[in-house]
C-alpha positions in Angstrom: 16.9 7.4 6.3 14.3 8.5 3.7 11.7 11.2 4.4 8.6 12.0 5.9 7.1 13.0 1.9 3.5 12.9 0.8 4.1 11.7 -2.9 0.1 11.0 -2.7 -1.0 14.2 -2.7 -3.0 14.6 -5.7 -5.0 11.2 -4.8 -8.1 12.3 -4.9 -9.5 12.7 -1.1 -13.1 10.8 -0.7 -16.0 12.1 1.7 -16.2 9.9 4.4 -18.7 9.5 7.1 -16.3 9.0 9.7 -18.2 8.3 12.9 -20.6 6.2 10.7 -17.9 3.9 9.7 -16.8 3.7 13.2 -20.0 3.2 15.1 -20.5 0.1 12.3 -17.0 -1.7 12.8 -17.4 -5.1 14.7 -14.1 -7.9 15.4 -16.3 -9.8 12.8 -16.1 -7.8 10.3 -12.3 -7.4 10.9 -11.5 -11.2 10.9 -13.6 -11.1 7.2 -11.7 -8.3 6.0 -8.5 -9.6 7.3 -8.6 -12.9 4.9 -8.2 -10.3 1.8 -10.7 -12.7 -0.6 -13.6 -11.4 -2.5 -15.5 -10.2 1.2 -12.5 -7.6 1.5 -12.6 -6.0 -2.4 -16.1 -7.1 -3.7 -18.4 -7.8 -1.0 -20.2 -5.9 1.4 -18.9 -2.1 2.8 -18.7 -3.3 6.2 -16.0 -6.1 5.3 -13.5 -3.7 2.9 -13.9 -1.6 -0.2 -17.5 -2.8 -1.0 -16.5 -3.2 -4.3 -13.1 -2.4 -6.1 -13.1 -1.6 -9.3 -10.9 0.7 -11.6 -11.9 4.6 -12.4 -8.7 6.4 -13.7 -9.4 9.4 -11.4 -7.7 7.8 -8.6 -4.1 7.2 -9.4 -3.6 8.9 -12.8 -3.3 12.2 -10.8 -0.8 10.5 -9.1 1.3 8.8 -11.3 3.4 12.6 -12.6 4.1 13.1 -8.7 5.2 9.7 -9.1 7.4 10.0 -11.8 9.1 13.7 -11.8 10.2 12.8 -7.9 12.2 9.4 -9.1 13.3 10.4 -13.0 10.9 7.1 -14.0 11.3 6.9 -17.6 10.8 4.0 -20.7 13.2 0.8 -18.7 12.8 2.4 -15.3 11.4 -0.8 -13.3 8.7 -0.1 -10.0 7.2 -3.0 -7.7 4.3 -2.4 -6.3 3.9 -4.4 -2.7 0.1 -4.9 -1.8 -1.0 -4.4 -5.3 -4.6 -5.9 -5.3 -5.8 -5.5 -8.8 -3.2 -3.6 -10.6 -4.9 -0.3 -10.7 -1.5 1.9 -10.1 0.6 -0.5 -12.2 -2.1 -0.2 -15.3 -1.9 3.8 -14.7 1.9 3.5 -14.5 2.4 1.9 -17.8 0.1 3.5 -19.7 1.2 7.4 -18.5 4.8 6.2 -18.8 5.0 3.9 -22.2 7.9 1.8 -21.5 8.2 1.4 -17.7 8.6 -2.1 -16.4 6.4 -3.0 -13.9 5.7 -5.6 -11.0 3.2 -6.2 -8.5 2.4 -9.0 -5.4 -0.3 -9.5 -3.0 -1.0 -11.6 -0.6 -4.6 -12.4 -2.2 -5.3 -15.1 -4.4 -8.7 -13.0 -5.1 -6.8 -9.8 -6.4 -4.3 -11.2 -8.6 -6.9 -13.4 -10.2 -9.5 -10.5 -10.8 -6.7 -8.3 -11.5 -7.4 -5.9 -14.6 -7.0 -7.9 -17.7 -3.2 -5.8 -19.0 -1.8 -6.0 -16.0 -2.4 -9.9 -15.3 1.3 -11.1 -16.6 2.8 -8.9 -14.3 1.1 -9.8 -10.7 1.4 -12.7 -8.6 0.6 -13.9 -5.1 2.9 -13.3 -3.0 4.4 -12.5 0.4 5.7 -9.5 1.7 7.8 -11.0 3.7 9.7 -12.7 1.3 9.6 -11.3 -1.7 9.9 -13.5 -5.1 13.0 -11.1 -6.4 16.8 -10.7 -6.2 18.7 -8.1 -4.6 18.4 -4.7 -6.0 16.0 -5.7 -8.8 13.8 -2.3 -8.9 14.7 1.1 -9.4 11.3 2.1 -7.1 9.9 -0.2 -4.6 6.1 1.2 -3.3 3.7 -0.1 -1.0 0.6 2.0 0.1 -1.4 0.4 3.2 0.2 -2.7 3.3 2.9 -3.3 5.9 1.1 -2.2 8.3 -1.9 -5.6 7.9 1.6 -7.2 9.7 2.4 -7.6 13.3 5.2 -5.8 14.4 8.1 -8.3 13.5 6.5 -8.8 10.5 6.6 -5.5 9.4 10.0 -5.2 9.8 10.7 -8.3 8.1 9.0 -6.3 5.1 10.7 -3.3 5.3 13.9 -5.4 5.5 12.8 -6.8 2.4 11.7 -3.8 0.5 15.1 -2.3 1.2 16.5 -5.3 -0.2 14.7 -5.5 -3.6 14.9 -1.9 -4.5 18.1 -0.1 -5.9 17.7 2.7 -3.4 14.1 4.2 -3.6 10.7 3.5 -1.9 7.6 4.7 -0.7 5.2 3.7 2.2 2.6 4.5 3.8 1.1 3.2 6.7 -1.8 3.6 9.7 -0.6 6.3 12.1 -1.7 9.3 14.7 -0.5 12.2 16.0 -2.6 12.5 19.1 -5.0 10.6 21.0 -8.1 11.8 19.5 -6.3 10.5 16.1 -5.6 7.4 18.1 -8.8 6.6 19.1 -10.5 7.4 15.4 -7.7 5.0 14.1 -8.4 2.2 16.4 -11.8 2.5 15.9 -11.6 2.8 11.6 -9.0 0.0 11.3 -10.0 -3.0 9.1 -7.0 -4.5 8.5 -3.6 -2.9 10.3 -2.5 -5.3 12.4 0.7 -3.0 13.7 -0.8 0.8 14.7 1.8 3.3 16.2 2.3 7.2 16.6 4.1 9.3 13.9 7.2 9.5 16.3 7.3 5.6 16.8 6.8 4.6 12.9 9.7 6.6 12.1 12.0 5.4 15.3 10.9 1.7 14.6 11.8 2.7 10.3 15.5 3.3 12.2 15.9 0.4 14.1 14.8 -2.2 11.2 17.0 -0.1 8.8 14.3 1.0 6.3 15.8 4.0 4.4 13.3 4.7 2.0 10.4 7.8 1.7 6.9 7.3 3.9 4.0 9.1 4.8 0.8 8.3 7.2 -2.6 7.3 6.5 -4.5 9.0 9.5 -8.3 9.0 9.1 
């Protein structure tokens, strides 16, 4: 198996009010959110992002981490599962001249307001069956996304992800350590339909045979 890694480190970390976000969080606003259409990315804060736009402070910091951890060089190919609008393929491709990239989502929404370079290069998909042969992608990533699947699901996509990619991925998912984390996470969740502990992510990552890299999102 892969390892616990956090190849997001340099993201940069946003101030959030925490127990305001919380407090505001209704089943309503989670069945909006959970439909991923404009609501989710452009709509009100309560039902996603509240707008979701591209600023290159987010993932250019990223993308070295990215690419001195798996060699990526001109030809070396990356999908990006969960891609909404292509940010972190448009920073890939332009910091590394020459990469190939790919990108799904299950939104209609994303991949039509996707930023304009990246358009050829996204499509609506699933992630539980991903539009690719065996072994097409030297990286697979997916950041927040397999966990908006109920448990099966998600490891139908991990199943998947290890079966697109040559060898080397990256997740992350929802997760806690403790019950105070627990309780925050429950409470912050928009989308996650599938919530478990550090120590059950990575026993459940075993028993579906997902090999790659992962780290937590924990609020």
């Amino acid at each position: 198996m892969g390892k616990e890694i956090d190849l997001l480190v340099n993201y940069p970390k946003t101030k959030r009010n925490l127990d305001e976000r919380v407090a505001s969080k209704t089943e309503a606003d989670r069945a909006i959110a959970r439909q991923f259409g404009r609501d989710f990315f452009d709509g009100d804060r309560r039902h996603g992002y509240g707008g979701f736009n591209y600023f290159p402070r987010f993932w250019q910091p990223v993308i070295p981490t990215f690419q001195e951890y798996w060699g990526l060089q001109k030809g070396s190919s990356v999908l990006d599962v969960g891609c909404g609008k292509g940010f972190m393929l448009h920073d890939l491709a332009e910091l590394i001249p020459g990469i190939v990239v790919k990108g799904i989502d299950i939104s209609q929404y994303a991949i039509e307001n996707a930023i304009d370079d990246m358009k050829p290069y996204v499509q609506v998909a699933n992630a539980l069956k991903l539009p690719f042969p065996d072994d097409s992608f030297d990286v697979v990533i997916s950041i927040n996304t397999v966990h908006n699947l109920e448990r099966k699901e998600c490891g139908q996509a991990l199943q998947e992800i290890e079966r697109v990619s040559r060898g080397n991925s990256f997740i992350t998912v929802d997760a806690y350590r403790n019950d105070e984390e627990k309780e925050r996470m429950y409470a912050w969740n928009l989308t996650a339909k599938t919530i478990m502990s550090v120590d059950e992510w990575i026993g459940f990552f075993k028993d579906v045979g997902y090999t790659g890299d992962y780290f937590w999102f924990i609020p």
